[in-house]
C-alpha positions as CSV (number, residue, x, y, z in Angstrom):
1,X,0.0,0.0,0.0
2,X,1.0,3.5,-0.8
3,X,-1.3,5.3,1.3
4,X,0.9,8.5,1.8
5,X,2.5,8.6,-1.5
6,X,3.7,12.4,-1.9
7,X,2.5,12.9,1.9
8,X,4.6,14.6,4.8
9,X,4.5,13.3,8.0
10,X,5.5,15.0,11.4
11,X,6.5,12.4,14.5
12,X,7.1,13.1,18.2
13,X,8.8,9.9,19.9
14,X,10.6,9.1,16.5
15,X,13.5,7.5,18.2
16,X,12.0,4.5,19.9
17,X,8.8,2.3,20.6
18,X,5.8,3.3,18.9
19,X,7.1,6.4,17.6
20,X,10.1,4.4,15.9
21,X,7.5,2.0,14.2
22,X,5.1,4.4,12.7
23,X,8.4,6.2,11.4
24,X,8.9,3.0,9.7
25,X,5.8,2.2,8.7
26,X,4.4,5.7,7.2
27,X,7.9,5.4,4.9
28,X,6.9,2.2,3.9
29,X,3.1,3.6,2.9
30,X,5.0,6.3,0.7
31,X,5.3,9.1,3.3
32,X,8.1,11.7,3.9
33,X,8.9,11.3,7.6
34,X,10.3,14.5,9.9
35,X,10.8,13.2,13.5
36,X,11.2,14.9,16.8
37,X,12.9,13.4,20.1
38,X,15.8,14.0,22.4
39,X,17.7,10.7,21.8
40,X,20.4,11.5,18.8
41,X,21.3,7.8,19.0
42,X,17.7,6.4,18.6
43,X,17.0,8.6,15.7
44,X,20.5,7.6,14.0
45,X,18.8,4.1,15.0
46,X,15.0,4.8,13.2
47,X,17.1,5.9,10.2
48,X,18.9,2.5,9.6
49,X,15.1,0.9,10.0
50,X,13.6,3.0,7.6
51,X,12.8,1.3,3.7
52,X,14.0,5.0,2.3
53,X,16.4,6.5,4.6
54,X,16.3,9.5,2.4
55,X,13.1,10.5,3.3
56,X,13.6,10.3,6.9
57,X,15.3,14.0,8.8
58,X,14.8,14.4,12.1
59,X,15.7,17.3,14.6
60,X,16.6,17.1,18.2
61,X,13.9,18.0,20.8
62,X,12.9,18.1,24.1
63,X,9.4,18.6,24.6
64,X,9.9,19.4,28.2
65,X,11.9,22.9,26.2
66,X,9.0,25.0,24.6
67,X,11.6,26.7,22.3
68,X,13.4,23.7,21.3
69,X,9.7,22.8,20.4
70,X,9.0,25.5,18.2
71,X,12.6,25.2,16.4
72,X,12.1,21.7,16.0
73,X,8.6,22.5,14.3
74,X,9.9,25.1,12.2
75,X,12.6,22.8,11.2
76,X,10.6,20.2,10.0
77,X,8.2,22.8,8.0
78,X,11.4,24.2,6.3
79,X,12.8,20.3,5.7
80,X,8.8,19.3,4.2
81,X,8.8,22.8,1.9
82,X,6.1,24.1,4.2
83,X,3.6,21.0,4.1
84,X,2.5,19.1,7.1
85,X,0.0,16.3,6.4
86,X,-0.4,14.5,9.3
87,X,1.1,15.2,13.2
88,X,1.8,12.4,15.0
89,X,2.1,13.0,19.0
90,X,3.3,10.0,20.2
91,X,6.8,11.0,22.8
92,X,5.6,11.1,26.3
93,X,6.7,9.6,29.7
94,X,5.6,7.8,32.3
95,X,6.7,8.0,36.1
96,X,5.4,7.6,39.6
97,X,4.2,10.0,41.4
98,X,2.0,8.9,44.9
99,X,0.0,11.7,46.5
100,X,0.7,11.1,49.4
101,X,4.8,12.0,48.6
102,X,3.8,14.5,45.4
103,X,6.9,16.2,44.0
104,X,5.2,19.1,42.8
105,X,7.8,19.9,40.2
106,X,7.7,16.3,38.5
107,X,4.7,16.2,38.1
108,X,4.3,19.3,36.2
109,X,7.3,18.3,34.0
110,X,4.7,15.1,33.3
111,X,2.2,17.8,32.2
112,X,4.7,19.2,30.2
113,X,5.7,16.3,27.8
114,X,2.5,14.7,28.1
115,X,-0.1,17.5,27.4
116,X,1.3,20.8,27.2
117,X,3.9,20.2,24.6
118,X,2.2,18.6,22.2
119,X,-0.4,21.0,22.1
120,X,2.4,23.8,21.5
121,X,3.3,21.6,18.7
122,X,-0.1,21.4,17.3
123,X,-0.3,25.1,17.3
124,X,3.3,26.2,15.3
125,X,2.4,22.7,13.1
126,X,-1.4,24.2,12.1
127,X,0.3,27.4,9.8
128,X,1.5,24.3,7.6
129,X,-0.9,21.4,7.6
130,X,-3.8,22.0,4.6
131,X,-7.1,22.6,4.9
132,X,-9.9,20.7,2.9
133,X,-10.1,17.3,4.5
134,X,-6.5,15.9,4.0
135,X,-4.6,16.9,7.2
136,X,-4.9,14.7,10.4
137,X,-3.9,15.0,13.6
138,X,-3.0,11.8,15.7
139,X,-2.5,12.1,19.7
140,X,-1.6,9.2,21.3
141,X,-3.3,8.9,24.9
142,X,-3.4,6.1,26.7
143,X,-6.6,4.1,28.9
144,X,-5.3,5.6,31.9
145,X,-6.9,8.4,30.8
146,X,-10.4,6.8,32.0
147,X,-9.3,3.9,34.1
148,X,-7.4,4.4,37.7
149,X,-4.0,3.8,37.9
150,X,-3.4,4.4,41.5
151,X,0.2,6.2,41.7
152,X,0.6,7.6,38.4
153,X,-1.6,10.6,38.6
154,X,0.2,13.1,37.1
155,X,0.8,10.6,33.8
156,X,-3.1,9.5,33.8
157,X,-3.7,13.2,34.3
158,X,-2.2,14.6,31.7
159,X,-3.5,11.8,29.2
160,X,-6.8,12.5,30.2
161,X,-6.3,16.2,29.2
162,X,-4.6,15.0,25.6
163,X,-7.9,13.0,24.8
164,X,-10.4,15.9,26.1
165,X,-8.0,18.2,23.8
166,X,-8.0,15.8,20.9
167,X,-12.0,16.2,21.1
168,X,-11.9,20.2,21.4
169,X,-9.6,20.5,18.3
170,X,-11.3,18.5,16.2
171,X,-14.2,20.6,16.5
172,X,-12.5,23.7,16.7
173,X,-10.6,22.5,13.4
174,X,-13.9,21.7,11.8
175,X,-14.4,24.6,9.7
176,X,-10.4,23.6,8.3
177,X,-11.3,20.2,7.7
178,X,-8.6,19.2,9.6
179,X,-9.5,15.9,11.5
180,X,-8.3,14.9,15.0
181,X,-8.7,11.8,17.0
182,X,-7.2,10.2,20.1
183,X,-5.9,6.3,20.3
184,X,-5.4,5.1,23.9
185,X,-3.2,2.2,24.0
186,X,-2.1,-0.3,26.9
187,X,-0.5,-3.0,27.3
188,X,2.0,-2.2,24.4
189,X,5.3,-4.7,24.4
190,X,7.6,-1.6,24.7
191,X,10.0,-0.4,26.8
192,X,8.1,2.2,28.3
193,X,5.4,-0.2,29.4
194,X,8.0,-2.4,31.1
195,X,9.2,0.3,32.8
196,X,5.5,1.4,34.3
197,X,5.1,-2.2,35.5
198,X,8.2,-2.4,37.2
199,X,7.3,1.0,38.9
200,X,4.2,-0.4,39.8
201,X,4.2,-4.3,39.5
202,X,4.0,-4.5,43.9
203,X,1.1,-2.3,44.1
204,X,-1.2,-3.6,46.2
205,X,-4.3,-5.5,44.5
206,X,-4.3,-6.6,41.3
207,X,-5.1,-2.9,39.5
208,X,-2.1,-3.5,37.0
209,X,-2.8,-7.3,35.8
210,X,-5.9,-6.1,34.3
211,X,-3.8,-4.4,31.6
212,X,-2.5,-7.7,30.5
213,X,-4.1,-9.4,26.8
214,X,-7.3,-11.9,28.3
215,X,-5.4,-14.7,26.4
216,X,-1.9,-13.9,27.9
217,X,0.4,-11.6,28.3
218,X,2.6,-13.4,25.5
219,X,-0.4,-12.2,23.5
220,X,-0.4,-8.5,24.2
221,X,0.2,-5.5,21.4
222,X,4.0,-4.6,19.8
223,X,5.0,-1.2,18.5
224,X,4.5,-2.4,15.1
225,X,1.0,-3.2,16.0
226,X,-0.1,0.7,17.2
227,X,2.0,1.7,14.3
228,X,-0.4,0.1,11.9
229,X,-3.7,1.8,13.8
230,X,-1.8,4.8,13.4
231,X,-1.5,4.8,9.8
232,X,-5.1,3.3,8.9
233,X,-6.0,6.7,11.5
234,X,-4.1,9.2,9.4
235,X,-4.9,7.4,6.0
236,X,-8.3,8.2,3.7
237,X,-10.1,5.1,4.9
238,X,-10.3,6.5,8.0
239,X,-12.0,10.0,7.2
240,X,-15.2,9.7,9.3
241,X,-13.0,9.4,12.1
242,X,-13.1,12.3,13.7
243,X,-13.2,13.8,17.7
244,X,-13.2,10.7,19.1
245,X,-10.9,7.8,21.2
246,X,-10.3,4.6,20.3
247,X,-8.8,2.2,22.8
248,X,-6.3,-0.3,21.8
249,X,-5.9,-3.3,24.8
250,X,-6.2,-6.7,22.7
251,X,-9.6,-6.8,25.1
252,X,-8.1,-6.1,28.6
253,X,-11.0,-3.6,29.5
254,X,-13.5,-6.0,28.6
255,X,-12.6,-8.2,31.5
256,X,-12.9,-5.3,34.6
C-alpha cells in the first residue's frame, strides 16, 4: 500500500517504541517522515530501519523545552517545503508520582511532555498542515486516561487532558477540515510499558494485571501493532473518524 504517497508526515517519539515504528511504517506507505525526540542515537537508530532512509530527517527536541519545540517545528516545515500532512504525537513519559509524597515539580514536567507540549506543537504545526479534508492530527493517549491507575496521577492526568483536547480541536478544526482523534493504548510490548510495570508491579491489589491481553500476556500488542492503527487513523479510509478515542488493549477492558 502506498497510502501517503507524496505525503509529509510529522512524528514526536521518532526515536524509539511506537514512535520508531510508525516512522517506519508511514515510509513504507510512501510518506516523507520528519521526526522529533531527544535521543540522537535512537533517531540515527530509526534511520537504519527505515525502507528509504532519504526520506527520513529528524531534529533534536525536548518537549519538556517550549523553544526547542518550536525550532524543531519550524525545522521540519522548512525540511517538508512548508507542508504538514499529518502530526503524530506519540513522545511522552511515564513516572510515579504517589499523592501522598507528590513532588510538585515532576509532576508538572509530566504535564509538560505529556499535554502541554504537544499542544504547543499542534499550534506552530497548524500554519503548515492544509485545509480541505487531508490533514490529520493523531494524539496518542493512553486508557489511563479513563481507568485508575493508583500512583501515576500526574501521567493519567495529563493523558486524560490530551484526549479531552484531541475532542476540542477536532471541532474547533472543523471549519479547516482538519480531522483529529485520540488512540489510547495499553498494554503495548515496549520499553516504556515495562518500565511502568516495574514501577508499579507491587502495588497492592491486582489494579495493573488487568492491563495484561485476556489470552496472555505473551499475546499483548507490539510497536508495530499501534504503528499500523496509526497509519489506517491518518490514511483516507479513516476520514469519518473524527473527535473521538479509540482504545487499543487486545480486550483487557473488557474483563474489569
Amino acid at each position: 500500500m502506498n497510502r501517503f504517497e507524496g505525503k509529509n508526515v510529522l512524528i514526536t517519539g521518532a526515536s524509539a517504541g511506537i514512535g520508531q515504528a510508525t516512522a517506519v511504517r508511514f515510509i513504507a506507505e510512501g510518506a516523507t517522515v520528519f521526526g522529533l525526540a531527544r535521543n540522537r542515537d535512537g533517531l540515527k537508530q530509526t534511520e537504519t530501519l527505515v525502507p528509504a532512509p532519504a526520506r527520513f530527517a529528524f531534529h533534536l527536541v525536548d518537549l519538556a523545552d517550549d523553544e526547542a519545540i518550536i525550532r524543531g517545528v519550524r525545522a521540519a516545515a522548512e525540511h517538508l517545503d512548508g507542508r504538514i500532512d499529518v502530526v503524530c504525537n506519540i513522545a511522552g513519559v511515564t513516572l510515579k508520582t504517589p499523592i501522598d509524597a507528590l513532588d510538585i515539580d515532576l509532576a508538572r514536567d509530566i504535564m509538560q511532555v505529556n499535554f502541554t507540549g504537544p499542544m504547543r506543537l499542534i499550534s506552530e504545526a497548524l500554519p503548515h498542515m492544509p485545509a480541505g479534508g487531508g490533514s490529520s492530527i493523531i494524539n496518542i493517549c493512553s486508557t489511563s486516561a479513563s481507568q485508575a491507575v493508583p500512583t501515576l496521577g500526574a501521567y493519567a492526568g495529563s493523558k486524560a487532558a490530551l484526549v479531552s483536547l484531541s475532542f476540542t480541536l477536532a471541532i474547533e478544526l472543523a471549519p479547516r477540515q482538519i480531522r483529529v482523534v485520540a488512540i489510547s493504548p495499553s498494554g503495548v510490548q515496549t520499553k516504556m510499558m515495562w518500565e511502568i510495570w516495574e514501577q508499579v508491579k507491587d502495588y497492592e491489589g491486582d489494579w495493573y494485571s488487568r492491563l495484561i491481553h485476556p489470552w496472555g500476556q505473551e499475546h499483548s500488542g507490539n510497536a508495530a501493532d499501534m504503528a499500523g492503527f496509526i497509519a489506517f487513523a491518518a490514511s483516507p479510509e479513516a476520514t469519518y473518524w473524527n473527535g473521538s478515542e479509540i482504545r487499543i488493549d487486545g480486550g483487557a477492558r473488557a474483563s474489569f
